[in-house]
C-alpha positions in Angstrom: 121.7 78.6 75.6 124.1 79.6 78.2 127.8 78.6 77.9 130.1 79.3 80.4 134.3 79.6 80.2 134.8 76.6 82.3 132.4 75.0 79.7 134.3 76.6 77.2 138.2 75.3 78.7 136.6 72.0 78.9 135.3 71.6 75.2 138.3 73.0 73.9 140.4 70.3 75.7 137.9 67.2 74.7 138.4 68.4 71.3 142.5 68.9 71.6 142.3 65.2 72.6 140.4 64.0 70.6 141.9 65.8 67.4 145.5 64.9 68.2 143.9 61.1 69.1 142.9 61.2 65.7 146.0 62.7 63.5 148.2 60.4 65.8 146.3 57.3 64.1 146.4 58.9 60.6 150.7 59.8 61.2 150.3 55.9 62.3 148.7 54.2 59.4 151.2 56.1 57.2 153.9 54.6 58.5 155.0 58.3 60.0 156.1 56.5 63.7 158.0 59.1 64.7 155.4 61.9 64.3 152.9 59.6 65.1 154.4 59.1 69.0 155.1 62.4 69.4 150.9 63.7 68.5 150.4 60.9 71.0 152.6 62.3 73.5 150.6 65.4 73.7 146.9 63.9 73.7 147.8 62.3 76.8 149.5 66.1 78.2 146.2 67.3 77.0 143.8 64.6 78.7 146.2 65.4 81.8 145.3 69.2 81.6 141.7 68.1 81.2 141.9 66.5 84.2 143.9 68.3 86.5 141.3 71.1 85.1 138.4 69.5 86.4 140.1 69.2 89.9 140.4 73.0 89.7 143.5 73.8 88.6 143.3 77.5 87.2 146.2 77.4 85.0 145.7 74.7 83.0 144.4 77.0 80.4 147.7 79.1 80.2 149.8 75.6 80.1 147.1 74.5 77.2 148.0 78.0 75.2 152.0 77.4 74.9 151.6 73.3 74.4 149.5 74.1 71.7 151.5 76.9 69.8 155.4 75.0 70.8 153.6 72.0 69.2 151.7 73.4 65.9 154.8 75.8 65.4 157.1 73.0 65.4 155.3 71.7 62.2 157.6 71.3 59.2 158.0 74.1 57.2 156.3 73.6 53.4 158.3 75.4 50.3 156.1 76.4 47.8 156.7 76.5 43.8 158.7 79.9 44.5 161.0 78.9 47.1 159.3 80.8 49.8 158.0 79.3 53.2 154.0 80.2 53.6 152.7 80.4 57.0 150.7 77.1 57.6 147.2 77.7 58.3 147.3 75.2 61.7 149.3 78.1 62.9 145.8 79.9 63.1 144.5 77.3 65.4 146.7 77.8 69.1 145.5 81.7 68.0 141.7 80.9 68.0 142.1 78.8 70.7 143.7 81.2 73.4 141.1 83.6 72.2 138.3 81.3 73.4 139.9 80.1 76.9 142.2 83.0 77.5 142.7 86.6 77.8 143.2 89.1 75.1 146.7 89.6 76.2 147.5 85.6 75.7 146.0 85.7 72.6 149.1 88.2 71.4 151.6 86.4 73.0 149.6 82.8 71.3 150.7 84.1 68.3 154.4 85.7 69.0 155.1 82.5 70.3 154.2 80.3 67.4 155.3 83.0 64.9 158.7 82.9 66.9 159.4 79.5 67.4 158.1 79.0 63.2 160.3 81.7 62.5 163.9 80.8 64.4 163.0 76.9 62.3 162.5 78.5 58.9 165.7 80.8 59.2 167.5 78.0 61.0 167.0 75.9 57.5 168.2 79.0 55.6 164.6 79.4 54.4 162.6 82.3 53.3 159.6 83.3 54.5 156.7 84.2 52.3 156.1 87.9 54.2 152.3 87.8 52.4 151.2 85.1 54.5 153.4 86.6 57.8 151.2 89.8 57.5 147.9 87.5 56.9 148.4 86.0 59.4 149.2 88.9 61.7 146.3 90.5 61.0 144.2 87.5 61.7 146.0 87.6 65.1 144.8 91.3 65.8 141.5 90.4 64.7 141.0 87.5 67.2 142.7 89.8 70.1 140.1 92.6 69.0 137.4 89.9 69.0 138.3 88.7 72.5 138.8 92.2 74.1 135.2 93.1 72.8 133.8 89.4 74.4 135.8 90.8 77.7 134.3 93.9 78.0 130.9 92.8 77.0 131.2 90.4 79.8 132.6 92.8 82.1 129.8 95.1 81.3 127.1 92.4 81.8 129.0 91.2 85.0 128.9 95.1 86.2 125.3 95.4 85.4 124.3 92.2 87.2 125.9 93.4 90.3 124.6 96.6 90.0 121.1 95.2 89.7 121.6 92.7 92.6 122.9 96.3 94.6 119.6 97.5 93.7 117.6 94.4 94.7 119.5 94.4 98.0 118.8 98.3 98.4 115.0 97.4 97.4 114.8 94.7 100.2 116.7 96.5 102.4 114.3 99.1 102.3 110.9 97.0 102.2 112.5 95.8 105.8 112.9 99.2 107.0 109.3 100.2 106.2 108.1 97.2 107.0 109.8 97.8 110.7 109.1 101.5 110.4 105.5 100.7 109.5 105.4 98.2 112.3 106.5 100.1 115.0 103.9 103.2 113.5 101.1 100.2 114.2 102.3 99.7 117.7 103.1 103.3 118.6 99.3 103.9 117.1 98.1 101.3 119.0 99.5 102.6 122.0 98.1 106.1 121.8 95.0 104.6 121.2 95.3 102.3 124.3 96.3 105.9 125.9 93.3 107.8 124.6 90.8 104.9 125.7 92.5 105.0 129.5 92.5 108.5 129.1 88.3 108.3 128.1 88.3 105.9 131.1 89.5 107.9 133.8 87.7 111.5 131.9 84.5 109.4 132.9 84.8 106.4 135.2 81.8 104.3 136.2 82.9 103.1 139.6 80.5 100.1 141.5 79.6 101.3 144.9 77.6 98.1 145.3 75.1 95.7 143.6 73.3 97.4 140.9 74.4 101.1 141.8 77.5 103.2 139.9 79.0 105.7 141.0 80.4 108.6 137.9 82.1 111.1 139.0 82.8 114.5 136.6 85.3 116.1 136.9 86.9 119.3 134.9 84.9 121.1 132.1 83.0 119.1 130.0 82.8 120.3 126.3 81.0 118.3 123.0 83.8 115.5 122.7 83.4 114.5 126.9 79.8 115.3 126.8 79.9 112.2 124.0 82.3 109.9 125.7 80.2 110.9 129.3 77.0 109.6 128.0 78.3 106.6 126.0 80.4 105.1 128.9 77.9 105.4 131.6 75.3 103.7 129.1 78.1 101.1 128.3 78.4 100.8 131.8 75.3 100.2 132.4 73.6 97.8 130.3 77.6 95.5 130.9 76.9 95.6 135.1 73.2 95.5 134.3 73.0 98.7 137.1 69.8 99.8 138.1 71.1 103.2 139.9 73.8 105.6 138.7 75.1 108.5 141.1 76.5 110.9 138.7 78.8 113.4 140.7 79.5 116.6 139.1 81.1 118.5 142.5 84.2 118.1 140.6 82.8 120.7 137.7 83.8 124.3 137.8 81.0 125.6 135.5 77.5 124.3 134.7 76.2 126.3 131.2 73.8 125.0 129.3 75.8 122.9 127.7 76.8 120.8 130.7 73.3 120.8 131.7 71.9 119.4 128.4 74.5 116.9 128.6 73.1 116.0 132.1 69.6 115.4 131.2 70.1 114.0 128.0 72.3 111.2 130.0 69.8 110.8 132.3 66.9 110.9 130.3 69.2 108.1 127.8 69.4 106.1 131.2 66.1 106.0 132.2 65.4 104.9 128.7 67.3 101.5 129.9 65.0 101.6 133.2 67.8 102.9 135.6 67.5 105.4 137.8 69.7 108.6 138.1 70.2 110.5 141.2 72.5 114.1 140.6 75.2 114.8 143.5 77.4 117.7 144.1 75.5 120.4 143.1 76.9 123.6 144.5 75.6 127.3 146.1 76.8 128.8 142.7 75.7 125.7 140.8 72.5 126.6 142.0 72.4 129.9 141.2 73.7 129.6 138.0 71.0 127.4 136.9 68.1 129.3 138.4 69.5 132.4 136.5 69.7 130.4 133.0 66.4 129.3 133.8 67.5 125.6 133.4 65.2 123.0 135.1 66.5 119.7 136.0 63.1 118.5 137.7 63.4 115.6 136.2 66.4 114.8 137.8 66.7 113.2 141.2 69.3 115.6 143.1 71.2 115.2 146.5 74.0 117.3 148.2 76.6 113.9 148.6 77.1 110.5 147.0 76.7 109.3 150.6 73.5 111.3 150.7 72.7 109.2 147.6 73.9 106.0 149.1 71.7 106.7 152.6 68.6 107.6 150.6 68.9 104.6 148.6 69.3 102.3 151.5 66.6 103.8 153.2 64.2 102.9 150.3 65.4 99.5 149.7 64.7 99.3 153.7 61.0 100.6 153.1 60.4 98.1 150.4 61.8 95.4 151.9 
């Protein structure tokens, strides 16, 4: 169970009123008016404190601490069998009292106050004071002040830590936002670079439409194993999306033809005709030529013409005869 101070200020006021409620009726039925009146008196201070204290008045706890200790100090002194004046023990209660509303500081003045004021009355009367009880009760005061110091730092302590664990939580969520935004933008920036790579696959190998059924893919710079790859899958994709029936691959804009480029270019075509398209080979050069006579690479068959246009005539010209 979890008890707060305001819970605490509040209690301790219900049960000042109804405590001095109650001794007021017993001074009454004894015939003890003037006592009676005056225990009255300060049930209704305290159910003013109460309320004022649940309209948020922050002293009222303070105010409580002094009517308490004026009031029980101003008790009658008792002389025991010896002639000596004891301390009474409702002295202890404005003591405990501060100690559970107040500060550790107001518990020491609690109890200077009342000894004070209990004091000045007993020497006033030409009393003595029964020192035994003085010290007892002293030390009962230092024991409550100890008591509330170590209830104050505990608190403080658990206060400190609670604030040091919401820090953390804030750091925690602070920092789940920033990867969260930092993984975020690592999505987008990925997704860009891929959006990149695939224009960049794009324009490595367009397939361009020259007209109904015929592409036109032109090559250009060297083609190694990664663009050999991405040559033969785009023009396939290509092909079977625009359902072509002719492609016109270009390579005029290739500096060397090895082997390698020429495996690429039959595979491709021989992948093509697979999908019953036909493939007609443009751009081949003089040195082109040569080179591939030398490496004894055949590329019979391959259809083959100087131009694209070349291509475009001869395929017009067919389409012509068959029609």
């Amino acid at each position: 169970m979890t008890i707060t101070q305001r819970q605490v200020v509040l209690a301790s006021l219900v049960v000042s009123i109804i405590g001095a409620a109650v001794i007021a009726i017993l001074l009454s039925l004894s015939q003890r008016w003037t006592f009676g009146v005056i225990v009255s008196v300060l049930s209704l201070c305290y159910t003013a404190l109460l309320v004022a204290y649940r309209r948020g008045w922050r002293y009222t706890p303070y105010l409580l601490t002094i009517i308490v200790s004026v009031a029980t100090a101003s008790i009658p002194p008792l002389v025991d069998t010896e002639g000596l004046v004891g301390v009474p023990v409702t002295m202890i209660f404005p003591v405990g009292l501060t100690a559970a509303i107040s500060s550790p500081l107001w518990v020491v003045a609690s109890a200077i106050l009342a000894l004070t004021i209990y004091a000045i009355r007993v020497f006033t009367a030409e009393l003595t004071l029964n020192y035994f009880e003085v010290i007892t009760y002293v030390m009962t005061a230092s024991i409550m002040f100890v008591a509330r110091a170590a209830l104050d730092t505990t608190a403080r302590q658990a206060n400190e830590a609670r604030q040091r664990a919401e820090t953390a939580q804030t750091q925690a969520e602070e920092q789940a936002r920033a990867l969260e935004v930092a993984n975020t933008e690592q999505q987008a920036q990925i997704e860009e670079q891929r959006r990149l790579l695939d224009l960049v696959a794009t324009l490595e190998t367009p397939a361009i439409t020259l007209a109904d059924g015929i592409l036109f893919a032109p090559i250009v710079g060297h083609l190694d194993s990664r663009r050999s790859t991405a040559l033969t899958a785009r023009i396939l994709e290509e092909v079977h999306r625009k359902r072509a029936h002719h492609v016109i691959i270009d390579i005029s804009g290739v500096p060397t033809v090895d082997t390698v480029v020429a495996q690429t270019l039959i595979g491709t075509a021989s992948a093509l005709k697979l999908l019953g398209c036909r493939v007609t080979l443009s751009g081949i050069s003089a040195d082109v030529a040569l080179t591939l006579t030398l490496q004894n690479i055949q590329l019979s068959d391959i259809e083959t013409v100087r131009s694209p246009q070349e291509a475009m005539r001869m395929t017009r010209l067919n389409g012509a005869a068959n029609g």
